[in-house]
C-alpha positions as CSV (number, residue, x, y, z in Angstrom):
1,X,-34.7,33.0,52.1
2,X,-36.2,29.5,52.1
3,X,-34.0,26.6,51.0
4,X,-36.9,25.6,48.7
5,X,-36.5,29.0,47.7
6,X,-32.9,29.3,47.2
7,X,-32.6,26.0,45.3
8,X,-35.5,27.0,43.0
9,X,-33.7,29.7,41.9
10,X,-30.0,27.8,42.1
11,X,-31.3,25.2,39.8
12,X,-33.4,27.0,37.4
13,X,-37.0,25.5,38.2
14,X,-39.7,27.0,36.1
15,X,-44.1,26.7,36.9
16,X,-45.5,24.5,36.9
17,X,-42.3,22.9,38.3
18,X,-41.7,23.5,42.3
19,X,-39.2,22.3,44.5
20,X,-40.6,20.9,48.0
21,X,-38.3,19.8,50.0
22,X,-34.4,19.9,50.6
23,X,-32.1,18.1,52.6
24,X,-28.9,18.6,53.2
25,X,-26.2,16.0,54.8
26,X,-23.4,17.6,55.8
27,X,-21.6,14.5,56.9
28,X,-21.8,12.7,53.4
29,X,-21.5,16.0,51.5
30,X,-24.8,16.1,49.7
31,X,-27.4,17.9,49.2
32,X,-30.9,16.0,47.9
33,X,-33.9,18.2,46.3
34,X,-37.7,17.2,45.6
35,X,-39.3,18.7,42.7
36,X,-43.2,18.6,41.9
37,X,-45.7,19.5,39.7
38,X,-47.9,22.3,40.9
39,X,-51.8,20.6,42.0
40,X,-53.8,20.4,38.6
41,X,-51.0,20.8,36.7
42,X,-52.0,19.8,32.7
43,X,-49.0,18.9,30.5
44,X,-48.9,18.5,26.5
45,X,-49.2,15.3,25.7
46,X,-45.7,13.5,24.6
47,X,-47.4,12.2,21.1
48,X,-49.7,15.0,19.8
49,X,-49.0,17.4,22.3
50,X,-52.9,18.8,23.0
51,X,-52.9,19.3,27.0
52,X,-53.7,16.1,28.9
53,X,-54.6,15.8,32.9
54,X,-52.4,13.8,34.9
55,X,-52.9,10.4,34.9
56,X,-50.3,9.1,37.4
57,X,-47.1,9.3,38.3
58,X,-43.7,6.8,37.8
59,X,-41.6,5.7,40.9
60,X,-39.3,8.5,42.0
61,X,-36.4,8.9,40.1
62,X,-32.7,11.1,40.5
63,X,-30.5,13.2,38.1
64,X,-27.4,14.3,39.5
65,X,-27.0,17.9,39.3
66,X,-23.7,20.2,39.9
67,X,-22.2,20.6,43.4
68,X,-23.5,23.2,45.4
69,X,-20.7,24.6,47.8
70,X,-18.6,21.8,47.3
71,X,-21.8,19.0,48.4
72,X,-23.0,16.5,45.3
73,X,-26.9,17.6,44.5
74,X,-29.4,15.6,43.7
75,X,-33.0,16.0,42.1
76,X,-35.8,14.0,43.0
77,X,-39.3,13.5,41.4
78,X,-41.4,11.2,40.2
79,X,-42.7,12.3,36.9
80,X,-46.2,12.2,35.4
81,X,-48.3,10.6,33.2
82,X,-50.6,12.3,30.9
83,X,-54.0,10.8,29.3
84,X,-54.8,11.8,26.2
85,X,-57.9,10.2,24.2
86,X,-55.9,10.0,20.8
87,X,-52.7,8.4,22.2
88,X,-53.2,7.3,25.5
89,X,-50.9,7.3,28.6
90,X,-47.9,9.0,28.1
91,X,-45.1,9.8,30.6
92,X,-43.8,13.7,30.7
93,X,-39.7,14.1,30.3
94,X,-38.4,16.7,32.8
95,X,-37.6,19.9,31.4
96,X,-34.0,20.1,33.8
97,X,-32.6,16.3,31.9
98,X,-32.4,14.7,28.6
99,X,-34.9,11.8,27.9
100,X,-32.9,8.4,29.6
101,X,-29.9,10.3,31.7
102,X,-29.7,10.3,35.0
103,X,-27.9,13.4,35.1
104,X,-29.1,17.1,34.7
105,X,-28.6,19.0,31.6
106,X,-26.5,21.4,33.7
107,X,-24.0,18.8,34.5
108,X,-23.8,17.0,31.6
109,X,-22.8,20.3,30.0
110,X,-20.0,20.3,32.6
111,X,-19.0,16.8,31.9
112,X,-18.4,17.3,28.5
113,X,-16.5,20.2,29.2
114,X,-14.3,18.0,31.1
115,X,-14.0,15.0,28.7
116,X,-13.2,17.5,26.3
117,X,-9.6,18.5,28.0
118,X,-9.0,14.8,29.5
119,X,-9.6,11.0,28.8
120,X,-12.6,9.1,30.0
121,X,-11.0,7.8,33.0
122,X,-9.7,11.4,34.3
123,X,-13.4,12.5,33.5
124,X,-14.8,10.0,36.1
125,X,-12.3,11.2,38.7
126,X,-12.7,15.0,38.3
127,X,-16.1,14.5,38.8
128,X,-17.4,11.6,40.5
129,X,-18.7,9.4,38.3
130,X,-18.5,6.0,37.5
131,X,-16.5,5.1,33.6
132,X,-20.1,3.7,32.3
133,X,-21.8,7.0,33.6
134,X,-19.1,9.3,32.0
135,X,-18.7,7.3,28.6
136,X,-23.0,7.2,28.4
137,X,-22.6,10.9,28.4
138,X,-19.8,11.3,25.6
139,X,-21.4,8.6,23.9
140,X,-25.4,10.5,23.9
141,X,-23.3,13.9,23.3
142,X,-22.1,12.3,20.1
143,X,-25.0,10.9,18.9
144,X,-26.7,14.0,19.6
145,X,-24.0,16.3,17.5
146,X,-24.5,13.9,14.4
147,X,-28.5,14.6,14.6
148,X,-28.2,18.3,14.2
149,X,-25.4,18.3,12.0
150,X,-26.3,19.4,9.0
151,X,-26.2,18.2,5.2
152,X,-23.1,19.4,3.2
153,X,-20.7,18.1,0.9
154,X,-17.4,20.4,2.2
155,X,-15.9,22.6,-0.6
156,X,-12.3,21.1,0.0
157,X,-11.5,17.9,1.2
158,X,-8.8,15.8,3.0
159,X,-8.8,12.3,2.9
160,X,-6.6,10.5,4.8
161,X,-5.8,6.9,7.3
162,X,-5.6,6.3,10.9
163,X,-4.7,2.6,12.4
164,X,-7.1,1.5,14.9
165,X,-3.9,-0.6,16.7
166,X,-1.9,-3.0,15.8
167,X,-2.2,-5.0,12.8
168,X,-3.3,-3.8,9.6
169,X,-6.3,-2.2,11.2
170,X,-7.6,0.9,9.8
171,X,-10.4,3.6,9.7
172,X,-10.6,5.9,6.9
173,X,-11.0,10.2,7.7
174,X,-12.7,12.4,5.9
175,X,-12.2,16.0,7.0
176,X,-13.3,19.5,6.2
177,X,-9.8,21.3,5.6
178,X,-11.4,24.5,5.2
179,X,-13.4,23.7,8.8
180,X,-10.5,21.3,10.5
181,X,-13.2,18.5,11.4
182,X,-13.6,15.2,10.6
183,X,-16.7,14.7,8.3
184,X,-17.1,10.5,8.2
185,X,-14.9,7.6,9.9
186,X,-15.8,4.5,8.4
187,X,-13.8,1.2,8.8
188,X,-11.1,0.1,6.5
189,X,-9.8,1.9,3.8
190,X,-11.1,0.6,0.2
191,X,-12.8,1.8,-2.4
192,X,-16.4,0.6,-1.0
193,X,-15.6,2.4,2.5
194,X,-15.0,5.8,1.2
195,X,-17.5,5.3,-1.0
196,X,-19.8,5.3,1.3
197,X,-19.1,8.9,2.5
198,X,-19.6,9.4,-1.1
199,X,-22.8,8.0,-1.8
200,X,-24.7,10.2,1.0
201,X,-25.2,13.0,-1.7
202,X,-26.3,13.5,-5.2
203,X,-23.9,13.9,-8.5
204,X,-24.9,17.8,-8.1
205,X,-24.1,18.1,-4.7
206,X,-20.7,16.1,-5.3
207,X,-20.1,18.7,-8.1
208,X,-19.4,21.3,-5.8
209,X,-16.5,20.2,-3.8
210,X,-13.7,22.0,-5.5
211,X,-10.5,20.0,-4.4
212,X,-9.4,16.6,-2.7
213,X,-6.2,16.1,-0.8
214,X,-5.3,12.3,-0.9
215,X,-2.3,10.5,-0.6
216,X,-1.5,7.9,-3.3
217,X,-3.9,5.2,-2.4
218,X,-5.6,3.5,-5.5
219,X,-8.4,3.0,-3.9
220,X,-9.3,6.3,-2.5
221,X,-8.5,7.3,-6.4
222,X,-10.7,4.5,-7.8
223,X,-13.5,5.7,-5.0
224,X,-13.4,9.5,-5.6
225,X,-12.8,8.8,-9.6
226,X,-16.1,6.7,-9.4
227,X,-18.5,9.2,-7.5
228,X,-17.1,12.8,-7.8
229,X,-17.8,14.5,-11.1
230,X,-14.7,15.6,-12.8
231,X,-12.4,14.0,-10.6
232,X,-8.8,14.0,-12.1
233,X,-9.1,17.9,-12.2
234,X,-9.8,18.0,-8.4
235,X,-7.6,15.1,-7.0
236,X,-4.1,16.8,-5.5
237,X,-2.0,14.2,-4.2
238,X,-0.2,15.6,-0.7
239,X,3.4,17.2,-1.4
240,X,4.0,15.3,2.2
241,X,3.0,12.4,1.0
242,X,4.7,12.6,-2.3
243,X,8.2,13.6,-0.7
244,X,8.0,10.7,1.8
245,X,8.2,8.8,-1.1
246,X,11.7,10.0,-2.1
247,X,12.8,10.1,1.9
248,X,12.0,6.4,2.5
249,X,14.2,5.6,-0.2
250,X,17.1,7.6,1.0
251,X,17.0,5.7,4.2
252,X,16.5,2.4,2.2
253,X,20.0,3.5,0.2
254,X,21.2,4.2,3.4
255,X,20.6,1.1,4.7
256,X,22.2,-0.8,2.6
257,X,25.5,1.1,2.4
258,X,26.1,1.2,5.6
259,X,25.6,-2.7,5.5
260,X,28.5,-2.7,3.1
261,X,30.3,-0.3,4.9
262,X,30.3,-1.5,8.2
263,X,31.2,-5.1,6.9
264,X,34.9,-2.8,5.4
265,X,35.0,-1.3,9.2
266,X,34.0,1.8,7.9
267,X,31.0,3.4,10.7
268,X,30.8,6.3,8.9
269,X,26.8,6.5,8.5
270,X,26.0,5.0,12.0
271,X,23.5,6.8,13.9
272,X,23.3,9.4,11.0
273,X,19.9,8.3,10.5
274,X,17.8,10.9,10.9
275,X,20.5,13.8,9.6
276,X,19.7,12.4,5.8
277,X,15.6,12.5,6.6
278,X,15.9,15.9,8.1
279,X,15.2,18.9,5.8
280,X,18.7,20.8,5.3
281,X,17.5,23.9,7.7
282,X,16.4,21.5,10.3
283,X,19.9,19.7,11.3
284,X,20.6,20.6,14.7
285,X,23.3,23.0,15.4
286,X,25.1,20.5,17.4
287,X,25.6,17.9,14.3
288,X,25.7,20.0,11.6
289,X,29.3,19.9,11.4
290,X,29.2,16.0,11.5
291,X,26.5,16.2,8.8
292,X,28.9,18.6,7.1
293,X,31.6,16.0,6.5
294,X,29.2,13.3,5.7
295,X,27.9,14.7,3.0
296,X,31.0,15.7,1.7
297,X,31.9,12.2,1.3
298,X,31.7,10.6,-1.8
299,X,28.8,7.8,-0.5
300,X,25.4,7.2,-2.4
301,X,23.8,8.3,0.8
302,X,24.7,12.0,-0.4
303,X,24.0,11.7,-3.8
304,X,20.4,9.7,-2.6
305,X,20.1,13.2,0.0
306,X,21.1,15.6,-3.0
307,X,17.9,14.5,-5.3
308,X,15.6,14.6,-2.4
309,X,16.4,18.0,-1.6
310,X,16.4,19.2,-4.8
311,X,12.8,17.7,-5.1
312,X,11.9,20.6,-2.5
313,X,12.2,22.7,-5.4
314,X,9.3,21.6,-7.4
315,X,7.0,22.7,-4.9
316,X,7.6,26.8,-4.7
317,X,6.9,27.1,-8.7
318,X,3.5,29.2,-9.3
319,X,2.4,27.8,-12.7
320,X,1.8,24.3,-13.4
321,X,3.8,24.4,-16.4
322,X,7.1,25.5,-14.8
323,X,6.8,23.0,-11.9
324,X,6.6,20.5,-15.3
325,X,9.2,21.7,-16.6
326,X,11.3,21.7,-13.4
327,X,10.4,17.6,-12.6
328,X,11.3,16.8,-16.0
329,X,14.8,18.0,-15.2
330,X,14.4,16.3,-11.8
331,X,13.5,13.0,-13.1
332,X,16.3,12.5,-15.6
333,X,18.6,13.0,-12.9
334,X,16.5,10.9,-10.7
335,X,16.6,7.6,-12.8
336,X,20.3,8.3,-14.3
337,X,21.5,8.1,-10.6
338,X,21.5,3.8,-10.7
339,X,20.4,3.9,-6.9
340,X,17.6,1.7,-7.4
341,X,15.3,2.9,-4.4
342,X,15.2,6.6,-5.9
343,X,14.6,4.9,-9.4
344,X,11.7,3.5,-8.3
345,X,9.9,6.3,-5.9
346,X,11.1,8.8,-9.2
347,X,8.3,6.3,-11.4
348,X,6.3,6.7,-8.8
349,X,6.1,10.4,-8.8
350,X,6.1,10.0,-12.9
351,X,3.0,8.0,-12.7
352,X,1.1,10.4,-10.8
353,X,2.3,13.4,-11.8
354,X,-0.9,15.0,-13.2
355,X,-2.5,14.6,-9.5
356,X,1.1,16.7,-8.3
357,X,0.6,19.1,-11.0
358,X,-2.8,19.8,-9.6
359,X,-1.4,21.8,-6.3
360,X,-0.4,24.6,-8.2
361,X,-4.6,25.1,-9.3
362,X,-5.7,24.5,-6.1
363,X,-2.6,24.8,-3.5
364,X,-4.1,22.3,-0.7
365,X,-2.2,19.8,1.5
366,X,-3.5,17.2,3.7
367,X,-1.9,19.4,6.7
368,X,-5.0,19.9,8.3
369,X,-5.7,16.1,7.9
370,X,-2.6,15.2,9.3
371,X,-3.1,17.5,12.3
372,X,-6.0,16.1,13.3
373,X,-4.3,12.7,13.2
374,X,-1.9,14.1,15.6
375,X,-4.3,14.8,17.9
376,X,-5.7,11.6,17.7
377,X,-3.2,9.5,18.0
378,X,-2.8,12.0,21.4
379,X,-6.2,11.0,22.0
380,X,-5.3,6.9,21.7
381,X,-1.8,7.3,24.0
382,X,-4.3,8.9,27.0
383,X,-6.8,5.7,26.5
384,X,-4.1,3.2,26.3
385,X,-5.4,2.4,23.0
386,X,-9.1,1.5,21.8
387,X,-10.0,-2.2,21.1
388,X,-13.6,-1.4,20.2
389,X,-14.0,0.2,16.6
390,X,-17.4,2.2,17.6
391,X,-15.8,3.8,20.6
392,X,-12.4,4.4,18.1
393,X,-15.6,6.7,16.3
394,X,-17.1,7.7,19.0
395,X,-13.7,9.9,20.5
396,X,-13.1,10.6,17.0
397,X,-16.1,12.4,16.3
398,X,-16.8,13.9,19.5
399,X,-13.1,15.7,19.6
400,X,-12.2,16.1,16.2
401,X,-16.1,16.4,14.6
402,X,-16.9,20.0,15.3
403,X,-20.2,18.9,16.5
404,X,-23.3,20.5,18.3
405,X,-22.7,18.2,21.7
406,X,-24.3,20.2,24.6
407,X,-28.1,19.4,25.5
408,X,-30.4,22.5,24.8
409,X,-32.3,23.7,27.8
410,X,-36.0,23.3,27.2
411,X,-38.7,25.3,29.2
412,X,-40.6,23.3,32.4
């Protein structure tokens, strides 16, 4: 068989397409192929797509392709230029490559595959490209996803924060809990910015989502109370989010008792941290004894740990009543206890307990939300961090967006 013959086949080359030549440099591991248009060739024209003769052609060009037995391949051509009477000169896009990338549409599909299991820079050195080549191929692959994505207002919805850095930095996520992807990242987290997500659709597309998971942020409630019909109904503030409000005040009555302890000479509640944030069932076996005889003591700590575990409680009633009924009984105890930081987080709860009743109706969490936050706060430890807020997005959207991101193959 031909080496014209072999690397036709090898890379796919379709009439009127042709490969003419190959060359193959075994010192330098590469392999270069020439690919022509067949003599008289006529193309559809790029604007109304009638067929046009050939009017000329550009200056040779090359796409990197994948390696062939372990030597870098390269395509060469210099692509034609139709005229057509309506629209004039028009220059013909190769049927192996996307429009602008000098790579093939087979590797690109293989560099995404690889940017999709490392970082940028672990891309470039799997595969022999430069950080600008490998980012202009996640970046296209993006934009290409959000093209074809289609239209559609998710029936449940997580809302939720990420932190570009340091600083009070932020981009806001909405997500598809139902899906697991991220819908919209848009920068800061007001009212106006989710808001935006919002405004995309129409009141009766809005009227179908059927439940949002939020954390207590006034303005994502002042946002979603503005644009989605029937709001208070479909708001469920995260039970994670909710409890964390009664654990950061167990460590804040902590705190200070150990202050006022350790001032006696009493280093009882050093390094016991954790054991009070811990659920119960998830002390290690190795301090639950210590734990044991901590909590045993008479200390505010314990009574502080005591209401935030029964608290745990409210959450495994069925009916929305009952779960009423139990945080009634909760909150009394709660703000009789004269430990000031569970006073408060207890009037917190109280304040917005009609968006904690809601779980029981529609029994969401911003889990999935904060899964995805996991990963990419994964994805920010492998970059060293991102100082640009488009390419913060851009990773964003391309690992966590559930998008379309390969090039389509296209006939020659």
């Amino acid at each position: 068989m031909e080496d014209t013959e072999l690397f036709t086949k090898l890379l796919g080359i379709q009439p009127p397409w042709r490969v003419t030549r190959v060359e193959v440099t075994l010192a330098a591991e590469r392999i270069d192929v020439w690919v022509e248009e067949a003599p008289g060739t006529a193309f559809p024209c790029a604007g109304c797509a009638k067929l046009a003769s050939v009017y000329d052609h550009t200056a040779e060009q090359v796409w990197r392709h994948l390696d062939t037995c372990q030597c870098q391949t390269y395509l060469h051509a210099r692509l034609p230029r139709t005229t057509c009477p309506g629209d004039g000169v028009k220059q013909i896009h190769p049927p192996w490559a996307e429009a602008r990338s000098q790579f093939t549409r087979g590797f690109e599909r293989r560099l995404i595959d690889t940017l999709t299991e490392c970082d940028v820079t672990g891309g470039t050195r799997l595969t022999g490209t430069s950080w600008d080549e490998a980012w202009g191929v996640l970046a296209r692959a993006v934009a290409r996803g959000l093209a074809r994505k289609v239209k559609r207002v998710p029936a449940r919805i997580g809302i939720d924060e990420k932190a570009l850095g340091k600083g009070q930095h932020y981009e806001s996520l909405v997500c598809d809990l139902d899906r697991g992807t991220v819908e919209y990242v848009v920068d800061d987290r007001t009212q106006a910015s989710l808001e935006s997500y919002y405004r995309q659709f129409t009141p009766e597309e809005l009227a179908t989502v059927e439940a949002i998971a939020m954390d207590m942020w006034d303005p994502y409630i002042a946002a979603t109370k503005a644009c989605v019909p029937d709001a208070p109904a479909k708001i469920v503030f995260d039970r994670y989010h909710a409890t964390t409000q009664v654990t950061k005040a167990v460590d804040t009555v902590r705190r200070r008792e150990h202050k006022v302890l350790a001032a006696q000479g009493d280093l009882r509640l050093q390094g016991t941290r954790y054991l009070w944030l811990w659920n119960h069932e998830k002390v290690p076996a190795w301090r639950r004894e210590e734990f044991e005889s901590v909590k045993r003591a008479e200390l505010k700590t314990s009574r502080a740990w005591a209401i935030k575990e029964s608290l745990r409680g409210f959450w495994n009633y069925v009916y929305p009543k009952w779960a009423a009924k139990y945080f009634t009984a909760w909150y009394f105890w709660a703000t009789h206890s004269r430990l000031t930081p569970i006073i408060a987080a207890a009037k917190t709860l109280k304040r917005h307990l009609a968006n904690l009743l809601t779980y029981f109706t529609h029994r969401i969490t911003n889990a999935t939300a904060e899964g995805i936050n996991s990963k990419i706060q994964m994805l920010k430890l492998m970059a060293c961090g991102y100082r640009n807020r488009d390419h913060y997005k851009t990773v964003i959207y391309f690992h966590c967006g559930g998008l379309d991101l390969y090039p389509r193959p296209e006939a020659g």
